[in-house]
C-alpha angles and dihedrals in degrees: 000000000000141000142240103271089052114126127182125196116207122194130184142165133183135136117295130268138131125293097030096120097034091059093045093047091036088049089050085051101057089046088059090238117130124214119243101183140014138189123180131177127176113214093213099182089050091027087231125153119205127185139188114191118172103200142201095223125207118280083243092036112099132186083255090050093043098057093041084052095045101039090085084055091047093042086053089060113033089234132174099221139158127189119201137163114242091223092064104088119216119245110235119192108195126211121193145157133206102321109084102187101093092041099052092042085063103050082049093055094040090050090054100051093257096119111046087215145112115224112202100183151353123234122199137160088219135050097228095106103045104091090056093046099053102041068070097056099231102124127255125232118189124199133170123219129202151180090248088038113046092111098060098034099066089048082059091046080044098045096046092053084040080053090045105050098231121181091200141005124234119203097200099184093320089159088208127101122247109239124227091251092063098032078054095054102042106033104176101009104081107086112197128192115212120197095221138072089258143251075025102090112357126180122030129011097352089175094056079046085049093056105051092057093049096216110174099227124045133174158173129259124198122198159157112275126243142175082266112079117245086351107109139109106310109223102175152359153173137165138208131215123257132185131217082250093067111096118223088257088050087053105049089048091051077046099064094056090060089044089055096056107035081051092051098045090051101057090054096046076055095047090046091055080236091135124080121179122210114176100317094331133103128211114197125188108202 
């Protein structure tokens, strides 16, 4: 059973055709759940329909009812698709290194009610963080990571998310890079923020690239991480202005005020289901 204040979100993607929308709606119907939101957006150059639908459901009809019901439809359609109720709080597991900016902004915004999310730990490959995020009483995990360790390292970083039954995996300035194995195991589920206006200066110290282009906006991406650094499925971005009088240390520090809130925005785009992947491209229903 479930009660008055449930919500379901349902997302789906496959490859356009008609009727999408009219079996969803008419399956919805016959189930007695009304629909509260709905987002649609047609791909015409993949011929591609994608669809958001957040959903009152029935007072009998649970999450596990739901999907068995709704499977036929997706198998008709070859759909992508996920169901989740909006109650049930993701579980983020944050890395991090030294910088501590991203990662305090999102305990700020956590604390306040701002991410509907639990975070069970914090991973980092310095110690610099411990002391803030366990005066929150979220625990700490160190682990080094070397250039003769890296291996086994990363099956340590795998098996303590694994441990901590995250959901996804925020990289919230962890200056390593995320090796195959673990992009493998967690596609889609590894949220990375770059300090750059991607694809513009990709790879190591974007801002000192920046710089010496002296371009006169630079930004911050954040993205899905794949095997290709810095390549994966862009979430969000946003720039700020600079001038030719900013010096390379001005602008990385006007820089981390964008790379706290794109990060931020696009975890909870994640935690809203809001986000749905197709190949390297996002769509994000707002």
């Amino acid at each position: 059973m479930t009660d008055a204040a449930t919500r379901y979100t349902l997302t789906l993607s496959c490859a356009d055709r008609v009727g999408i929308a009219a079996a969803v709606n008419m399956f919805l119907a016959e189930h007695q759940s009304a629909v509260l939101g709905a987002s649609y957006y047609v791909d015409e150059s993949h011929r591609r329909f994608f669809a958001r639908q957040e959903i009152v459901p029935s007072p009998s009809f649970t999450l596990d009812a739901f999907r068995q019901r709704f499977a036929p439809i997706a198998r008709a359609f070859q759909m992508e698709w996920t169901a989740s109720e909006q109650r049930q709080k993701k579980r983020v597991v944050i890395l991090v290194s030294k910088f501590g900016h991203c990662l305090h902004d999102l305990f700020e915004r956590w604390q306040a009610g701002e991410l509907p999310a639990d975070i069970p730990c914090v991973i980092s490959n310095h110690e610099a963080q411990r002391e803030f995020v366990e005066r929150h009483g979220v625990p700490f995990h160190h682990v080094p990571i070397d250039a003769d360790n890296k291996p086994a390292a990363y099956e340590h970083i795998g098996r303590l998310f694994e441990d901590a039954r995250g959901d996804v995996m925020v990289l919230a300035r962890f200056m390593q890079v995320i090796p195959e194995p673990l992009c493998a195991a967690y596609p889609g589920r590894i949220i990375n923020i770059h300090h750059s206006f991607l694809p513009s200066f990709a790879g190591a110290r974007p801002y000192h690239q920046a710089h010496q282009r002296g371009v006169k906006l630079v930004g911050a991406t954040s993205h899905y991480v794949t095997p290709a650094l810095d390549q994966g499925p862009i979430i969000e971005q946003d720039v700020i202005r600079v001038s030719h009088a900013d010096s390379a240390d001005r602008i990385v520090q006007l820089g981390r005020d964008i790379e706290k809130s794109v990060l931020a925005r696009s975890l909870l785009y994640h935690l809203e289901d809001r986000v749905l992947i197709h190949g390297n491209h996002t769509v994000v229903f707002r």
